[in-house]
C-alpha positions as CSV (number, residue, x, y, z in Angstrom):
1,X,-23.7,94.6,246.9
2,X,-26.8,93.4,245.3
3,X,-29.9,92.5,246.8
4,X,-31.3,88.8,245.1
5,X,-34.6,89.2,243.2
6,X,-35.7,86.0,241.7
7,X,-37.5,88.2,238.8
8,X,-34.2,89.4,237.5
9,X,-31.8,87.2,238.9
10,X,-30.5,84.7,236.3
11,X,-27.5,81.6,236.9
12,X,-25.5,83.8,234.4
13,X,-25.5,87.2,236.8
14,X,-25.9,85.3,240.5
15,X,-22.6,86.6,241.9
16,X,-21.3,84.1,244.5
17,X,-18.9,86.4,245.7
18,X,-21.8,88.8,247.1
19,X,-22.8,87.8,250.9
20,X,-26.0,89.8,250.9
21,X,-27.5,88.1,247.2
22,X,-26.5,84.7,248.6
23,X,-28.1,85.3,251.8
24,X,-31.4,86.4,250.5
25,X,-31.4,83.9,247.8
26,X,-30.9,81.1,251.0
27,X,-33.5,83.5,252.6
28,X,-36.0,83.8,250.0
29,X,-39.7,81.8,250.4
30,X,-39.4,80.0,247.2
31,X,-35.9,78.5,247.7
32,X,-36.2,77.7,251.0
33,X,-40.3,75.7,250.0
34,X,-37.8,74.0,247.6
35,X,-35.6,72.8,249.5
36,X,-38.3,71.6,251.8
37,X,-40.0,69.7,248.7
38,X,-36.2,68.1,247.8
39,X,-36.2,66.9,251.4
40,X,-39.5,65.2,251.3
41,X,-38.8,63.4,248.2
42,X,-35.6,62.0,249.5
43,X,-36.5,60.8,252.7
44,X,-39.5,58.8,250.3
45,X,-36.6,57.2,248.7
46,X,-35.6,53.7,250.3
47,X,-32.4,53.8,252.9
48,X,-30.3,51.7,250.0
49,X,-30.8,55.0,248.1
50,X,-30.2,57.5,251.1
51,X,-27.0,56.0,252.1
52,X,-24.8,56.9,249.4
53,X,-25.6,60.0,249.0
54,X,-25.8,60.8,252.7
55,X,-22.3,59.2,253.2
56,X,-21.1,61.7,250.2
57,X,-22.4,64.6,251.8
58,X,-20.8,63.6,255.5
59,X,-17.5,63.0,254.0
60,X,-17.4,66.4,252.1
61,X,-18.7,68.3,254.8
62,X,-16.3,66.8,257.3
63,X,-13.2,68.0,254.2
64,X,-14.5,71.1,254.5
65,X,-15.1,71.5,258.5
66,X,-11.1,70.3,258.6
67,X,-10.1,72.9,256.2
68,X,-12.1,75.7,257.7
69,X,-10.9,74.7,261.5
70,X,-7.2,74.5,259.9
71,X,-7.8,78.2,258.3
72,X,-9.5,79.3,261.6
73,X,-6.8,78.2,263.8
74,X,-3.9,79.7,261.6
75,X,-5.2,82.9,261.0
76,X,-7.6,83.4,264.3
77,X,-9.9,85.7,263.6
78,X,-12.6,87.7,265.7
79,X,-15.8,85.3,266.4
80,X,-17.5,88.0,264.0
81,X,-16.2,86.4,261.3
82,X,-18.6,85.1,259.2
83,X,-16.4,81.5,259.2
84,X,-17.2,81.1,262.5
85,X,-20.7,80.7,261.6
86,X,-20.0,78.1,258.9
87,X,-17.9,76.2,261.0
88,X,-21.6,75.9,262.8
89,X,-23.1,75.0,260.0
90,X,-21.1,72.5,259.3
91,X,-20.5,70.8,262.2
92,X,-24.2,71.0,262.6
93,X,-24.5,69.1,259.4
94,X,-22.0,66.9,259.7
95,X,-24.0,65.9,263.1
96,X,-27.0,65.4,261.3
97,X,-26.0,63.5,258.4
98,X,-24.1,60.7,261.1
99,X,-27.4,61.0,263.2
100,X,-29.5,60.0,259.9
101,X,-26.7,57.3,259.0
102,X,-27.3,55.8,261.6
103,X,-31.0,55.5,261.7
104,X,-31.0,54.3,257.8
105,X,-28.3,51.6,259.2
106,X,-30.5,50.7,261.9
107,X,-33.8,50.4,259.9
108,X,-32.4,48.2,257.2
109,X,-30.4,45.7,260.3
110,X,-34.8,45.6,261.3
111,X,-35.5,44.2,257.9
């Protein structure tokens, strides 16, 4: 296992497969200030421009939270299982994105 370093980590060698560079990439101070700055720039955008993409997001989440439960509940593994936690994530997500749906859907019945 490799340890991420943005100095030496390129798109080309990032290997996906590799739990601990994935987490310290999702872990690391610059990538998580950039998704920060990505948030605040979409929540300036109007709700007509939210929407769509929120509604994308929701509905692959909620493909991938069925497929993950359907895996879970075939093979039943130990709650250490890192799935576990992504099945938390992503209902988590999923949650959210509805949550925020339904705010942008009420702010633009105000208008």
């Amino acid at each position: 296992m490799a340890k991420y370093d943005p100095d030496r980590v390129t798109p080309e060698n990032f290997d996906y497969d590799d739990p601990e560079m994935v987490e310290g990439y999702l872990d690391h101070p610059s990538t998580i200030a950039m998704h920060e700055q990505l948030g605040r720039q979409f929540r300036a955008s109007t709700p007509q421009e939210q929407i769509p993409v929120i509604e994308k997001m929701f509905a692959t989440d909620r493909n991938y939270l069925a497929q993950l439960q359907e895996v879970i509940r075939r093979e039943d593994p130990p709650r250490s299982d890192i799935r576990w936690q992504f099945v938390e994530k992503l209902n988590e997500s999923v949650s959210l994105a509805k949550r925020r749906l339904d705010e942008l859907r009420a702010e633009i019945a105000e208008d």
